[in-house]
C-alpha positions as CSV (number, residue, x, y, z in Angstrom):
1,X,-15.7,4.9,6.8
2,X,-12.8,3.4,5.2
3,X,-11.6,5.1,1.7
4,X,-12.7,2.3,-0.5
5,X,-16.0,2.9,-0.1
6,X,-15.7,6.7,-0.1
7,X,-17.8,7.7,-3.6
8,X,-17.5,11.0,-3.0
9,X,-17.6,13.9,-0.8
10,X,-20.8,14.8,-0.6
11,X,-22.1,11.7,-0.8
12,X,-20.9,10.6,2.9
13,X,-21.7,14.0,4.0
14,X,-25.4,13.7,3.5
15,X,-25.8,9.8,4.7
16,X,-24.5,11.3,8.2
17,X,-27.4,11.1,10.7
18,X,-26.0,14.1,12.6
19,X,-25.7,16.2,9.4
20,X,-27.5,19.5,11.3
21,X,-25.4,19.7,14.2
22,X,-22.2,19.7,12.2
23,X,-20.8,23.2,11.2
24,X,-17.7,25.1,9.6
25,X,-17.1,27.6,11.3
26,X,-14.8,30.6,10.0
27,X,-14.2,34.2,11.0
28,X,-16.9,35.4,7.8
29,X,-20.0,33.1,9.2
30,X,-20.6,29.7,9.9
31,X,-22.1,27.0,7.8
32,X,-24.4,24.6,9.0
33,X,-23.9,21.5,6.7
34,X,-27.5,20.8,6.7
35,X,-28.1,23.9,4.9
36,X,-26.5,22.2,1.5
37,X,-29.5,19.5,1.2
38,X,-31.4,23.0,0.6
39,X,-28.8,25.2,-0.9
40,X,-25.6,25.5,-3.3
41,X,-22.3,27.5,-2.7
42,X,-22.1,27.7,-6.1
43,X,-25.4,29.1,-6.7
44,X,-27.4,26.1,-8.4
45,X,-24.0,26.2,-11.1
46,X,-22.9,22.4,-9.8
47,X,-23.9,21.0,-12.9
48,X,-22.5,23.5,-15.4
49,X,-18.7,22.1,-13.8
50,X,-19.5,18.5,-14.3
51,X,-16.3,16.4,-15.7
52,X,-14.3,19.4,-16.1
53,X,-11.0,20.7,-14.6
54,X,-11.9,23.5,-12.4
55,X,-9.5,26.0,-10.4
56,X,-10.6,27.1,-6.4
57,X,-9.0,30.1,-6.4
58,X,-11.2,32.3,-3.8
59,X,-9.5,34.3,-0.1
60,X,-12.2,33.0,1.6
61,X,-11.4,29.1,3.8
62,X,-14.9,28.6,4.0
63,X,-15.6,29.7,0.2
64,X,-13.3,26.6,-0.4
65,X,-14.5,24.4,1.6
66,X,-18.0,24.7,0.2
67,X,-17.1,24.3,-3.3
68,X,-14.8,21.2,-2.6
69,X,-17.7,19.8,-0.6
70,X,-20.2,20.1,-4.0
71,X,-17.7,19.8,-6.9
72,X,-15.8,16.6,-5.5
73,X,-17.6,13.5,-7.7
74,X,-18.9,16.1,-10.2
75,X,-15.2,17.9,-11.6
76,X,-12.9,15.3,-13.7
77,X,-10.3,17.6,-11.6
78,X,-10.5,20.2,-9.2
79,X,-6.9,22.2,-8.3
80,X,-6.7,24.3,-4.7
81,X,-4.9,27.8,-5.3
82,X,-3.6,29.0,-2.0
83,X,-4.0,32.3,-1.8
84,X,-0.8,33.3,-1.0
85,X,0.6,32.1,-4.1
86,X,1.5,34.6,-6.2
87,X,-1.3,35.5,-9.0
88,X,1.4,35.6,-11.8
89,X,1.5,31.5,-11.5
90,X,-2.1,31.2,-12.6
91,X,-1.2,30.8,-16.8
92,X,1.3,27.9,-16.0
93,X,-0.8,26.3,-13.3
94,X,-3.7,26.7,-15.7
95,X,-2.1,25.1,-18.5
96,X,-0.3,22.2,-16.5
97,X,-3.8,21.4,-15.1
98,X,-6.2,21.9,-18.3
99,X,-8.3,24.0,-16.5
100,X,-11.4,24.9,-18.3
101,X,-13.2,26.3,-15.2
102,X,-12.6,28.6,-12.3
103,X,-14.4,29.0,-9.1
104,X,-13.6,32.6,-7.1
105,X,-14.9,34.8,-4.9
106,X,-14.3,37.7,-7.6
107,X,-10.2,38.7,-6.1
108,X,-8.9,36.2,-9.1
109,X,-10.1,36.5,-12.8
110,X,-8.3,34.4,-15.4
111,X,-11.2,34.9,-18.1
112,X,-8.5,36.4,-20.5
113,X,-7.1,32.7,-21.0
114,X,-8.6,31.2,-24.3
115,X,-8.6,27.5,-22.1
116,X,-10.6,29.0,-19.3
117,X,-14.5,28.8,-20.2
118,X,-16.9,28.8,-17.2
119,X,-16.2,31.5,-13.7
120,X,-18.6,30.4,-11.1
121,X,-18.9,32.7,-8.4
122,X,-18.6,31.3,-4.6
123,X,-18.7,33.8,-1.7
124,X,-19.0,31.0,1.5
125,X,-22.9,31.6,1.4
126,X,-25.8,29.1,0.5
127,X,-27.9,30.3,-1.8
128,X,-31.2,28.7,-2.7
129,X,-31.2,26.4,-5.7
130,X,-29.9,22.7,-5.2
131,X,-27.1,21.1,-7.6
132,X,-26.9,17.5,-8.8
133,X,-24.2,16.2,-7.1
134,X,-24.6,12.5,-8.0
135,X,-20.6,11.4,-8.0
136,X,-19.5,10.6,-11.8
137,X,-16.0,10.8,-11.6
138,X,-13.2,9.7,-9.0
139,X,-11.8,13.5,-8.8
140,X,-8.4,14.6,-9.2
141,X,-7.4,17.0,-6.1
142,X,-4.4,19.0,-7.0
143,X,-2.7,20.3,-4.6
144,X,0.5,23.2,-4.9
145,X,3.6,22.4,-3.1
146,X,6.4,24.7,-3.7
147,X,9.3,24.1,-7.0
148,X,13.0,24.7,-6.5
149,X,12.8,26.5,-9.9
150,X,10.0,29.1,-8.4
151,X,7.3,27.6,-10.2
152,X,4.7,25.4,-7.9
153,X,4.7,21.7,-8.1
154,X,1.2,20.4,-9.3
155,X,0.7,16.9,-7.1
156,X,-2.4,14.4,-7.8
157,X,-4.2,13.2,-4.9
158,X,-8.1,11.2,-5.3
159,X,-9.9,11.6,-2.2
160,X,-9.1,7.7,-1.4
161,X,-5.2,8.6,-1.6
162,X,-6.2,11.3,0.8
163,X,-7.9,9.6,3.3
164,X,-6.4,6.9,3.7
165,X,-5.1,7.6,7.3
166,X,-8.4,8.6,8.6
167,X,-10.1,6.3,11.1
168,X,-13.6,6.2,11.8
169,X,-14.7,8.1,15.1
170,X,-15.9,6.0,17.8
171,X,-19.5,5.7,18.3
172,X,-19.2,5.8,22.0
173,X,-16.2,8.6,22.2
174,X,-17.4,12.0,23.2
175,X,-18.2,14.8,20.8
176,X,-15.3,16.5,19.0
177,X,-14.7,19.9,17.5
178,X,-11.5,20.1,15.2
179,X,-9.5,23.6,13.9
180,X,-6.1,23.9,12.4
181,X,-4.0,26.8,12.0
182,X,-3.3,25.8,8.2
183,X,-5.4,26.8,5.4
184,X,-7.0,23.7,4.1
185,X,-5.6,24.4,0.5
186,X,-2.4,23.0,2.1
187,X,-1.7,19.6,2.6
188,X,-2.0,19.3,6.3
189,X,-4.8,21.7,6.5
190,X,-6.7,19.5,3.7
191,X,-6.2,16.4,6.2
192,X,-7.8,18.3,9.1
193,X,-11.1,19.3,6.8
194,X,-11.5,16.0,5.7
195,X,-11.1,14.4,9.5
196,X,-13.7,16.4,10.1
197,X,-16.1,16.2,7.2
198,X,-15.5,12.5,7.0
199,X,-15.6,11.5,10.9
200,X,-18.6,13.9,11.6
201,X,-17.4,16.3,13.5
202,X,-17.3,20.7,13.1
203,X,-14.4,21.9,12.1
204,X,-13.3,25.7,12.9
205,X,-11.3,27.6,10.2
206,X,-8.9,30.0,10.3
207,X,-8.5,33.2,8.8
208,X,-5.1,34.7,7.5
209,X,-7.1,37.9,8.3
210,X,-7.1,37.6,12.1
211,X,-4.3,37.3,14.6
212,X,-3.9,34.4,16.7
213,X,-5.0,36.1,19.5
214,X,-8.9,36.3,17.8
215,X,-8.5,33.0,16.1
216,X,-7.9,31.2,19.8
217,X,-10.5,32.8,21.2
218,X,-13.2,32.2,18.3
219,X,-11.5,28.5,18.8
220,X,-12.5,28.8,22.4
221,X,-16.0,30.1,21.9
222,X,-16.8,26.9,19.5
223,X,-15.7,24.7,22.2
224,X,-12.7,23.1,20.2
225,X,-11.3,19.8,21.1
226,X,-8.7,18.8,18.8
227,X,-6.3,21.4,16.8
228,X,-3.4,21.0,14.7
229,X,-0.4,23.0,13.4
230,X,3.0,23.2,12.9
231,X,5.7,23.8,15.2
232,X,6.0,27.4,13.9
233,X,2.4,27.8,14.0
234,X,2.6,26.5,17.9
235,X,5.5,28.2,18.8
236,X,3.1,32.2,17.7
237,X,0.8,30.6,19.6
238,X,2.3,30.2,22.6
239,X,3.4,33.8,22.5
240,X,0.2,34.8,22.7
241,X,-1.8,35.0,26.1
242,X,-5.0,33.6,24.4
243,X,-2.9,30.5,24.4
244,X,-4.6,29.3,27.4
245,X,-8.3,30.2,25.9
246,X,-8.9,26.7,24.5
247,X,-8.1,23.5,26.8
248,X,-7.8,20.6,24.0
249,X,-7.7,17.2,24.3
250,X,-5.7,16.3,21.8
251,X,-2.7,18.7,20.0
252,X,-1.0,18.0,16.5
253,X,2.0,19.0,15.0
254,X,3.5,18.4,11.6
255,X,4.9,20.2,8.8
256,X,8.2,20.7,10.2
257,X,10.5,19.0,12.9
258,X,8.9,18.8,15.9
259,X,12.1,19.1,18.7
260,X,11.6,18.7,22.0
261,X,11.3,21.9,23.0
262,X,8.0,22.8,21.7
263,X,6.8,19.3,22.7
264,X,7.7,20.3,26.6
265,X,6.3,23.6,26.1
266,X,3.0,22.4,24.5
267,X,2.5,19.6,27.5
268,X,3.8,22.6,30.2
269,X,0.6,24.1,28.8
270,X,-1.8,21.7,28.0
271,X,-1.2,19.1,30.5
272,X,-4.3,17.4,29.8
273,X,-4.0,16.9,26.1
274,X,-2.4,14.0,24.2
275,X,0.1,15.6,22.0
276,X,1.5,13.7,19.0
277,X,3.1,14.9,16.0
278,X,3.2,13.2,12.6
279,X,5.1,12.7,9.5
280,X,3.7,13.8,5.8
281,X,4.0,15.5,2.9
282,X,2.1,16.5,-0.2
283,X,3.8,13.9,-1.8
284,X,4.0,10.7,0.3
285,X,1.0,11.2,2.4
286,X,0.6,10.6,6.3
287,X,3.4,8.2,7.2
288,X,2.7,7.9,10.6
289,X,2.8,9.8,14.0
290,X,4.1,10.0,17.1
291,X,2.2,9.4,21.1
292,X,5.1,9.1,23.5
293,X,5.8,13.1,23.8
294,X,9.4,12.3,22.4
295,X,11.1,13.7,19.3
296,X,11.8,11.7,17.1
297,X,10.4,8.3,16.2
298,X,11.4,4.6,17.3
299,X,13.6,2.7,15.0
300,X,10.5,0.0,14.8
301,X,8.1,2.1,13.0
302,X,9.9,2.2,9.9
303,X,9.7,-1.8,9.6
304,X,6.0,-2.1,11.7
305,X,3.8,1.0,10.5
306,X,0.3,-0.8,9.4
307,X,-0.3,0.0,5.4
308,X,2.9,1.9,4.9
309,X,5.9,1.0,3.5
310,X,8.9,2.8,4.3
311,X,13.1,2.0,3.9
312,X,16.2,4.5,4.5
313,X,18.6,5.2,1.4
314,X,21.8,7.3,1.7
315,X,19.7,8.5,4.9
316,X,16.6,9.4,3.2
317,X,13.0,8.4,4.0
318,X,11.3,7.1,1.2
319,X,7.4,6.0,1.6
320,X,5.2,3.9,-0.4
321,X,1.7,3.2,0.3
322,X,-1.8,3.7,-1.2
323,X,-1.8,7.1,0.4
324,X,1.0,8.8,-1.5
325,X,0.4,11.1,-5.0
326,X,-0.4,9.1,-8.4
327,X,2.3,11.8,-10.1
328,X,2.8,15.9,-10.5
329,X,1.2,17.5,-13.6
330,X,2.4,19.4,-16.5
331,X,4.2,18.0,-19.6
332,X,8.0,18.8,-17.8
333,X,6.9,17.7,-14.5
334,X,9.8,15.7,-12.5
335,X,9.1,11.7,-11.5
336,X,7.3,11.6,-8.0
337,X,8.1,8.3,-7.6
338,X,11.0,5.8,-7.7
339,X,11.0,2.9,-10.2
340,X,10.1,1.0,-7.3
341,X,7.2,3.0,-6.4
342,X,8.4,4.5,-3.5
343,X,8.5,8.7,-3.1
344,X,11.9,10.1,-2.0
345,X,10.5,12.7,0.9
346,X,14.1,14.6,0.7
347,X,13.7,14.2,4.9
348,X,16.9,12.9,6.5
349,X,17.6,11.1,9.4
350,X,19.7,10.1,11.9
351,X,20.1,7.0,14.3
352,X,20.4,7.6,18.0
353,X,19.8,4.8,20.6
354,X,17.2,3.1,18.7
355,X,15.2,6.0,17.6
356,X,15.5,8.2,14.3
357,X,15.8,12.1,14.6
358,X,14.8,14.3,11.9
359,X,17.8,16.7,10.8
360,X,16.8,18.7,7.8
361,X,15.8,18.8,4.4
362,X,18.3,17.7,1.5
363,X,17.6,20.6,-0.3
364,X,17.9,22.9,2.3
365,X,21.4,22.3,3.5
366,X,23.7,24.9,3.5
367,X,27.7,24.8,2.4
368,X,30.5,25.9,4.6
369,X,33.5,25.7,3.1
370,X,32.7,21.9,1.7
371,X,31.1,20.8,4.7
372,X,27.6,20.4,5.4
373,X,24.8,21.9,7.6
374,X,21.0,21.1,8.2
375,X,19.6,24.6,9.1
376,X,16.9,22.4,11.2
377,X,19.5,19.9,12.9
378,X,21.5,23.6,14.3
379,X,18.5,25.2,15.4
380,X,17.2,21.6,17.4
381,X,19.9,22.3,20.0
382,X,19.5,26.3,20.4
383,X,15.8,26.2,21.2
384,X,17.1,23.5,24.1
385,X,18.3,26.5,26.1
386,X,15.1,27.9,28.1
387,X,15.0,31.3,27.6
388,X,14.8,30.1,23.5
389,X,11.6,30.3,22.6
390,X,12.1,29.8,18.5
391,X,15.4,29.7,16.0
392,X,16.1,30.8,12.6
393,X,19.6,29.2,11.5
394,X,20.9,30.4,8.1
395,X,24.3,31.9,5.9
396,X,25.8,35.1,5.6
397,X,28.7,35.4,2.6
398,X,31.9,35.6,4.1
399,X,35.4,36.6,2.0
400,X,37.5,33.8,3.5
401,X,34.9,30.7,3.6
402,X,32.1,31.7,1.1
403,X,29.6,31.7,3.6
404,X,29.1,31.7,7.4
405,X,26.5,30.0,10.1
406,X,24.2,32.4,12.0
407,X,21.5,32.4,14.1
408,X,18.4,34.7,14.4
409,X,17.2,33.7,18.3
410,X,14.1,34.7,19.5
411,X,13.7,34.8,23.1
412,X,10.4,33.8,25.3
413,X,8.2,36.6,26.5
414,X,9.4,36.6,30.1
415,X,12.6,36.2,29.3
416,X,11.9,39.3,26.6
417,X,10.9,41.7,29.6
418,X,13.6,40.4,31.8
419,X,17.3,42.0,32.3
420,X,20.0,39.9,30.3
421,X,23.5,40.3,29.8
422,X,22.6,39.4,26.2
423,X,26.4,38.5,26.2
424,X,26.4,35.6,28.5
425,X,23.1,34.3,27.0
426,X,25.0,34.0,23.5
427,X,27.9,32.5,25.2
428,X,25.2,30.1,27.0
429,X,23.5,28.8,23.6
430,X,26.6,28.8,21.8
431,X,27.8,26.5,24.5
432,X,25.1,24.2,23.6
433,X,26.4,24.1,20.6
434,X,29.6,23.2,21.1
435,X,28.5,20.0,22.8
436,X,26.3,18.9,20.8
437,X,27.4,20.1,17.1
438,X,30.7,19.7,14.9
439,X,33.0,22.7,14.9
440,X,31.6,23.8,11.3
441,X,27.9,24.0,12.1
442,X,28.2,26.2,15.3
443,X,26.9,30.0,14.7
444,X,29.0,32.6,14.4
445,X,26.9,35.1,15.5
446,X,23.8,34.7,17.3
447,X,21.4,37.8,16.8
448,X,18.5,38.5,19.1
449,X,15.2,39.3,17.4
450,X,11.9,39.8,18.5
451,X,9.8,38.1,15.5
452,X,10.9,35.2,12.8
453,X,9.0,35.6,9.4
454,X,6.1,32.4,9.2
455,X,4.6,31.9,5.8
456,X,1.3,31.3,5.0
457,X,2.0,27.4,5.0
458,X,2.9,27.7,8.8
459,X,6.8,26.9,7.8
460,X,9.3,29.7,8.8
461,X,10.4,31.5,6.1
462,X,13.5,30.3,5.2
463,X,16.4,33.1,3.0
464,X,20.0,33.6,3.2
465,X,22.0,36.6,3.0
């Protein structure tokens, strides 16, 4: 179904002819969509939320996911809190959004705020009592994306700015079961949940709660098809033996530069998957992915991607399309878009034989003594060597240049058990370097560790010394 005739959630939910044999399935229970034509999440409270600004702040994925499903059409606003935020955010979140109304499982209680009127309780189970649900408003998803001033960004997506990259499932295609690694209060996870919900297909959830190893194998048991993640998400995974519990069909990555590396790894593993990875962010939307199994993206897409606009300046991608964020919340929110209309993604890029290569973030490069270095472009070339298995590039001050390059490495598990001259396996990757990097963004030290910190957002966890 194509966005502009999306009314609301709910609405294309229950037109689906196959409404019972769709599920969401997470490690608390599984949900039977079916079960909502009889039931409410929110315990027959729907109504009491209509045309306000409500909060989702509850643990629970599937908790969520219910109340999105009911209050989408019905809330003038509803604003996902990921649960790893910090609770000390919730006063200036609840201020920048209006909220009137909050939605929890009971671990997040803002009643003290004089703006906050209603608390709904919503646990992930359907209770008896059914909730007018006809669609009233075109609902304002807010979404929280991280601040460079510690405070969350609030961003403003409708569900038509957020599904406009989904495509209609083939009648004739064979059944499909999606799961992501991402919490679906995250932008990529959010994509995921509506693929499902809107293309009529079960979707399994995942649980902070439970280690990859369970997650796979509850993936396994629900027969998935298609999964996505990020590259740090993937990379755990393949860590894990249960890696080779599910057999997909189809693999996704985005979130974070997806080198070559992991994309050999993944197809070493899952030869019979297609495995693509694609370009988004909270802001700009889904851009576009990529099928060939190669890093990077051809030159051509920028000029020839269908409903998306896109130019380089000063080696930044900038996006414009009906998919991208009407504008960020609160009264000293930044601009989200250019005068032009276009949103800046901060992603830089570099030209190589036709094809552009992600190198890093512009506000995550690092300064050695003047010069430049994308923490991302650095750690592209030391998961090349194979015994790598993931990278962590960042500073350490230094007296004589301010700061220093070095590399946390983390080595693959059969390389972990094997016997290394750790010494010569330093002087391999920073080898690599040398051919492939100027003199300024080679490590100085390169530190074996057997873990790099992934945050709840599936990104590693990026801090300097």
């Amino acid at each position: 179904m194509h966005p502009n005739s999306l009314t609301s959630l709910w609405s294309v939910i229950s037109d689906a002819d196959n409404l019972s044999a769709r599920s969401l399935f997470s490690a608390e229970a599984n949900v039977a969509l079916s079960e909502l034509h009889e039931g409410s999440a929110l315990y027959g409270h729907c109504g009491e939320l209509r045309g306000r600004s409500v909060l989702i702040a509850t643990i629970s994925q599937l908790a969520a996911s219910l109340a999105l499903i009911e209050l989408d059409g019905v809330a003038r606003r509803v604003v996902l809190y990921p649960p790893d935020l910090p609770l000390g955010y919730l006063p200036f979140v609840i201020e920048s959004a209006e909220v009137d109304a909050i939605v929890s499982d009971g671990k997040t209680v803002e009643l003290g705020n004089p703006r906050v009127e209603r608390f709904i309780p919503c646990n992930g189970e359907i209770t008896a009592g059914t909730s007018d649900r006809t669609a009233q408003y075109e609902t304002e998803w807010i979404l929280l994306t991280s601040g460079t001033s510690g405070l969350p960004k609030l961003v403003a997506h409708t569900l038509f700015s957020l599904a406009g990259a989904i495509e209609p499932q083939n009648s004739g295609a064979s059944p499909v079961v999606w799961s992501t690694f991402y919490d679906i209060r995250r932008y990529g996870g959010l994509q995921i949940f509506l693929r499902a919900l809107l293309t009529g297909t079960s979707l399994v959830l995942s649980s902070a709660q439970e280690s990859t190893a369970d997650f796979l194998d509850r993936a396994s048991s629900h027969g998935i098809t298609h999964i996505s993640g990020t590259p740090s998400h993937w990379r755990r995974a393949l860590m894990s033996p249960a890696i080779h519990q599910i057999a997909p069909e189809y693999v996704r990555l985005s979130g974070e530069i997806a080198d070559q590396s992991i994309l050999n790894n993944l197809r070493l593993v899952y030869p019979q998957a297609r495995i693509a990875h694609a370009f988004a962010t909270t802001e700009a939307g889904v851009a576009f992915d990529v099928n060939d199994g190669l890093a990077g993206f051809p030159a051509s897409v920028v000029a020839h991607t269908p409903n998306v606009e896109m130019k380089i300046v000063d080696r930044s991608l900038s996006i414009r399309s009906d998919r991208t964020a009407s504008r960020y919340l609160g009264g000293h929110a930044p601009i989200l878009r250019n005068a032009d209309g276009f949103v800046d993604t901060g992603d830089l890029l570099e030209l190589r034989d036709g094809r552009y290569y992600f190198v890093g973030r512009r506000d995550g490069v690092i300064n050695i003594g003047g010069l430049k270095v994308y923490p991302e472009e650095v750690e592209t070339v030391i998961n090349r060597h194979p015994a790598v298995h993931m990278s962590l590039v960042k500073t350490k001050k230094n007296p004589v240049t301010g700061a220093i390059v070095v590399a946390d490495v983390v080595l693959k598990a059969s390389e972990q058990s094997a016997t290394h001259d750790l010494r010569e396996l330093q002087h391999e990757i920073l080898l690599l370097c040398r051919d492939a990097l100027s003199s300024h963004k080679i490590p100085a030290a390169i530190n074996f560790v057997t873990s790099l910190a992934v945050a709840e957002s599936g990104k590693l966890t990026r801090r300097n010394a």
